[in-house]
N, CA, C and O atoms as CSV, one atom per row, in Angstrom:
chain,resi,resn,atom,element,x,y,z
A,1,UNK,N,N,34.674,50.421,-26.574
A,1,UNK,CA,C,34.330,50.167,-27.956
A,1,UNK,C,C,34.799,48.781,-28.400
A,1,UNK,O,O,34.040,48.067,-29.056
A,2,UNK,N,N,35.889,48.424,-28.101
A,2,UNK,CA,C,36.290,46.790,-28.149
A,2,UNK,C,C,35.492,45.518,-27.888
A,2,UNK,O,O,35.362,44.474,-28.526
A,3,UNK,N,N,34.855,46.096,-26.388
A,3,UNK,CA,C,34.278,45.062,-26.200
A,3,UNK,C,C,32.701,45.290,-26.980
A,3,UNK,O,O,32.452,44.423,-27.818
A,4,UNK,N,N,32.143,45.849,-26.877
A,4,UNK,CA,C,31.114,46.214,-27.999
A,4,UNK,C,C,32.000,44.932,-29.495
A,4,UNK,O,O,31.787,43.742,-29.728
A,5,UNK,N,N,32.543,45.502,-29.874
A,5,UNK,CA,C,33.082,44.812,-31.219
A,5,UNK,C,C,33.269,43.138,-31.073
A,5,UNK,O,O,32.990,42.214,-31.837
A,6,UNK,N,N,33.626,43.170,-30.277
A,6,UNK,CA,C,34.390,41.836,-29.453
A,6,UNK,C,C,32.736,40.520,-29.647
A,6,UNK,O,O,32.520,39.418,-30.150
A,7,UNK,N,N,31.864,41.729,-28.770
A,7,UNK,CA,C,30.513,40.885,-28.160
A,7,UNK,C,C,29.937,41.012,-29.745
A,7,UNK,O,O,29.428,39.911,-29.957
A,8,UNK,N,N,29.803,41.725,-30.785
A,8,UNK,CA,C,28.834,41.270,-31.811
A,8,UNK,C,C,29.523,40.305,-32.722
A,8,UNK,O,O,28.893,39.477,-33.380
A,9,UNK,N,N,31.181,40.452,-32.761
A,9,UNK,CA,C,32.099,39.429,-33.155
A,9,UNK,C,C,31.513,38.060,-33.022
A,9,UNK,O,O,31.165,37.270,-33.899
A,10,UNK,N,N,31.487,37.966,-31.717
A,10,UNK,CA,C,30.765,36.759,-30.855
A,10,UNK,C,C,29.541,36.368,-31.497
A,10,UNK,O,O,29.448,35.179,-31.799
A,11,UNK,N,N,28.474,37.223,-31.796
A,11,UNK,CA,C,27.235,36.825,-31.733
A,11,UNK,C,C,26.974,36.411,-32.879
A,11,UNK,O,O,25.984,35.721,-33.125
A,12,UNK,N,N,28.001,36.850,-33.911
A,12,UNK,CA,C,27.822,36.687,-35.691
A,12,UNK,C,C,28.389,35.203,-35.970
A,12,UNK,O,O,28.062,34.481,-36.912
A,13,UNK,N,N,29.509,34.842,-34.724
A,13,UNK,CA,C,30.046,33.545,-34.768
A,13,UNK,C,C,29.530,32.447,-34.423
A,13,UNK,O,O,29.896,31.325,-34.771
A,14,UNK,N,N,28.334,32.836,-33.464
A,14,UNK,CA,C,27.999,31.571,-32.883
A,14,UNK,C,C,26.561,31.355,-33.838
A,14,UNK,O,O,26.056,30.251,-34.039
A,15,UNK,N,N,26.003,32.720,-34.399
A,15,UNK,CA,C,25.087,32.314,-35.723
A,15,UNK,C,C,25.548,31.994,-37.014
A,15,UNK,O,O,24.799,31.436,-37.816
A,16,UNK,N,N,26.840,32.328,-37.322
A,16,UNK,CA,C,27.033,31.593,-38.134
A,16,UNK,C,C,27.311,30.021,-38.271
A,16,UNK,O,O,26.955,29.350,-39.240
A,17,UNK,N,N,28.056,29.496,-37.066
A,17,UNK,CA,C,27.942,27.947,-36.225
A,17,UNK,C,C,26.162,27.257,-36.439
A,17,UNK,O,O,25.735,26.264,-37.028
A,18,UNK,N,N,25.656,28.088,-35.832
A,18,UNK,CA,C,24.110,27.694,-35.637
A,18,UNK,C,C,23.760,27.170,-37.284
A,18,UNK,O,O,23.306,26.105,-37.705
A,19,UNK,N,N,24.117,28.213,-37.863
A,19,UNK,CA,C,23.246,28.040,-39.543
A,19,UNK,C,C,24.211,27.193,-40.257
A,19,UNK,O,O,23.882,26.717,-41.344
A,20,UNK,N,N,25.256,26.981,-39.803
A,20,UNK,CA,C,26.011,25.614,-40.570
A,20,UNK,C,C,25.509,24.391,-40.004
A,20,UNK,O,O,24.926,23.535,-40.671
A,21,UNK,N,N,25.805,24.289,-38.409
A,21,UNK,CA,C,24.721,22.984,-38.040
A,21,UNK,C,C,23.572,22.112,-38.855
A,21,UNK,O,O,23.458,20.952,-39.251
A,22,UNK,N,N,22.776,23.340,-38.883
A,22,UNK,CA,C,21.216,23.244,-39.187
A,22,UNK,C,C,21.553,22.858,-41.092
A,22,UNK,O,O,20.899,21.963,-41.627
A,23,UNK,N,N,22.511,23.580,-41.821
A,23,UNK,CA,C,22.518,22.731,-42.992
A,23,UNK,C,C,22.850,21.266,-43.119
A,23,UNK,O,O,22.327,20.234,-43.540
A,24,UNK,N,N,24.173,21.742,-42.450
A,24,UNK,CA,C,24.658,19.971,-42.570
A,24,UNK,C,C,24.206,19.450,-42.119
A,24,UNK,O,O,24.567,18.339,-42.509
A,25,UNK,N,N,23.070,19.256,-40.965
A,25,UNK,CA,C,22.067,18.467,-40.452
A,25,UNK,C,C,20.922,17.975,-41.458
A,25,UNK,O,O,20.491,16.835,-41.631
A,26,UNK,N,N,20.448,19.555,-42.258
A,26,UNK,CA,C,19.547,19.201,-43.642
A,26,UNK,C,C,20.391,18.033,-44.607
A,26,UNK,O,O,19.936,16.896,-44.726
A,27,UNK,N,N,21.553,18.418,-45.213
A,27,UNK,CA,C,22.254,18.018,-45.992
A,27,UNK,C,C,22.398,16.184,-45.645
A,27,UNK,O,O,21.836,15.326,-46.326
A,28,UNK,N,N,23.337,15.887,-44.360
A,28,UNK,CA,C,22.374,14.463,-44.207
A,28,UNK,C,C,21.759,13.725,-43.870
A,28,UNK,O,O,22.081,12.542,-43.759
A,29,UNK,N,N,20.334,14.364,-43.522
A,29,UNK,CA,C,19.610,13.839,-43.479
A,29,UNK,C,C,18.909,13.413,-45.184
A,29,UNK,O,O,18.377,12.426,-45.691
A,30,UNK,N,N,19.204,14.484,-45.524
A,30,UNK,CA,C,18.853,14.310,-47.023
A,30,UNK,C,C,19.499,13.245,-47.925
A,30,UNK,O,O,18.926,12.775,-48.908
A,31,UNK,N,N,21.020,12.817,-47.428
A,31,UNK,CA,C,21.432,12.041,-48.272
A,31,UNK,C,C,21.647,10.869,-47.652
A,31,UNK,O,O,22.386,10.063,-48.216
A,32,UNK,N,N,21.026,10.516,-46.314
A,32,UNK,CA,C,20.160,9.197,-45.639
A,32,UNK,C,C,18.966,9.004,-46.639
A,32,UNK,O,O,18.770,7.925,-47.197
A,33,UNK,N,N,18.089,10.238,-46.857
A,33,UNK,CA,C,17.001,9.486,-47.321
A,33,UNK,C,C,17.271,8.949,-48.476
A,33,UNK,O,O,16.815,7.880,-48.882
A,34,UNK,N,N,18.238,9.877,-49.212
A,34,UNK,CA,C,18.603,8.520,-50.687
A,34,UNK,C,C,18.855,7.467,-50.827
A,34,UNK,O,O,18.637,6.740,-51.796
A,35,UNK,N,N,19.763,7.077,-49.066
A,35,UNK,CA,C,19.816,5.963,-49.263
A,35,UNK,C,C,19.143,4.671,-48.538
A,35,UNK,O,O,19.339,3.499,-48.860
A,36,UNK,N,N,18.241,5.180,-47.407
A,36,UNK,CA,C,17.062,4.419,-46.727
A,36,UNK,C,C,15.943,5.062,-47.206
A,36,UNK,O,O,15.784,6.066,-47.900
A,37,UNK,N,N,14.897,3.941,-46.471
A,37,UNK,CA,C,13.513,4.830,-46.754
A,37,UNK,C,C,12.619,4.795,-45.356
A,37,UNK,O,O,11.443,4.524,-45.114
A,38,UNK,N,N,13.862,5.242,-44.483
A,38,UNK,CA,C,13.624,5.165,-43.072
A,38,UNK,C,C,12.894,6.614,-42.631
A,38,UNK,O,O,11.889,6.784,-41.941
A,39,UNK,N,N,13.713,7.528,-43.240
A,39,UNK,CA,C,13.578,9.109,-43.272
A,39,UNK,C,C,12.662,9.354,-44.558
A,39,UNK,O,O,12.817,8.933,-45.704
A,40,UNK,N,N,11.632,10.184,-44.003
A,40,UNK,CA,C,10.432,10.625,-45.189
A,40,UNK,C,C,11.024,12.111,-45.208
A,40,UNK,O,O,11.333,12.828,-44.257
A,41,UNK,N,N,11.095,12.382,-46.763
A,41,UNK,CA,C,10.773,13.830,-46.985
A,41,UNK,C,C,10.127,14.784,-46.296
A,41,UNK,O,O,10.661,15.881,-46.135
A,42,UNK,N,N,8.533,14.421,-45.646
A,42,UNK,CA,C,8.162,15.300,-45.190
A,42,UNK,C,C,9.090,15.609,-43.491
A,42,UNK,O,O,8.944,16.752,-43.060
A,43,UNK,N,N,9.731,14.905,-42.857
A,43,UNK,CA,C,10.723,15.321,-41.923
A,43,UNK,C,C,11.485,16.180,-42.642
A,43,UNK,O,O,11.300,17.309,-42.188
A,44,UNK,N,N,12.392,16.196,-43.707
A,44,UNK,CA,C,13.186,17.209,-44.335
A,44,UNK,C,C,12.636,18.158,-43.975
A,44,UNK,O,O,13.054,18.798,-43.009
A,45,UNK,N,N,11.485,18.523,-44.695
A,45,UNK,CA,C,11.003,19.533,-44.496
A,45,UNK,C,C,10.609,20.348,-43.227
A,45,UNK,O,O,10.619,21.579,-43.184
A,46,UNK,N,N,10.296,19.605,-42.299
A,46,UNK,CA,C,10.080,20.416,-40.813
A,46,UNK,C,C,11.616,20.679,-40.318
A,46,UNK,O,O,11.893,21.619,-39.573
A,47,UNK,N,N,12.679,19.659,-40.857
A,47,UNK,CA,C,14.231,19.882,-40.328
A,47,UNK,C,C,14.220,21.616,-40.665
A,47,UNK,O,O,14.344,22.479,-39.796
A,48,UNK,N,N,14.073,21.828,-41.872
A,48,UNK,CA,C,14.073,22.374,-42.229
A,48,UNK,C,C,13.558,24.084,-42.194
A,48,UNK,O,O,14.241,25.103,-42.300
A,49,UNK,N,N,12.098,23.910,-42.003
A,49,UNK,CA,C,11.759,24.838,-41.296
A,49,UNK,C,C,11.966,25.534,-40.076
A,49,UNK,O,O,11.908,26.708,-39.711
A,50,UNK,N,N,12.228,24.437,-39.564
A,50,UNK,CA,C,12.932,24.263,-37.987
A,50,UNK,C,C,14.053,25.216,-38.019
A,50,UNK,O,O,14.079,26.165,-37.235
A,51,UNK,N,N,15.089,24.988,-38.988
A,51,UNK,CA,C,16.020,25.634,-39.095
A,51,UNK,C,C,16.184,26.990,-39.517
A,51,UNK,O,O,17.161,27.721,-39.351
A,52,UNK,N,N,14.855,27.281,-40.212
A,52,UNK,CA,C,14.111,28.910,-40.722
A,52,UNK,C,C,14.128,29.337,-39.781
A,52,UNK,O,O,15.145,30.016,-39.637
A,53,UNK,N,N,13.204,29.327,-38.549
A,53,UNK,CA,C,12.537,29.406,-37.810
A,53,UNK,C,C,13.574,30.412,-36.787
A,53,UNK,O,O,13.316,31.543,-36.373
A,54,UNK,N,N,14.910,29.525,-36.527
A,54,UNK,CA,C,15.493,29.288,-35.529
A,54,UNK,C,C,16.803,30.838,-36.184
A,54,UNK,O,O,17.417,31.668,-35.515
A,55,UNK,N,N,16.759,30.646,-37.479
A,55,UNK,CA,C,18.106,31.917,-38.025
A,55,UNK,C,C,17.117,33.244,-38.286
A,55,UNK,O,O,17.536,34.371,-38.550
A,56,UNK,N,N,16.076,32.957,-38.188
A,56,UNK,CA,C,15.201,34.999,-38.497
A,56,UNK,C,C,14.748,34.967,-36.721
A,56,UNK,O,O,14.166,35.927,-36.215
């Protein structure tokens, strides 16, 4: 039963890792584009989806 607990412990940790990545990756890229106009919005948006995509 431990390791059962142990292994979904695990699996909740490394998705929760995953879905912080994928923000703070949104987050700056987003606050690059405020300050270049190297990065287009519409990339945000596929970052983004990308990152939907990847946590369901």
């Amino acid at each position: 039963m431990a390791t059962i607990n142990s292994a979904s412990k695990l699996v909740a940790d490394i998705a929760e890792r995953t879905a912080l990545t994928y923000v703070e990756a949104f987050l700056g890229l987003l606050r690059a584009s405020g300050t270049t106009n190297l990065i287009a919005l519409s990339a945000l948006g596929q970052l983004l989806g990308t990152a939907l995509v990847h946590l369901l």
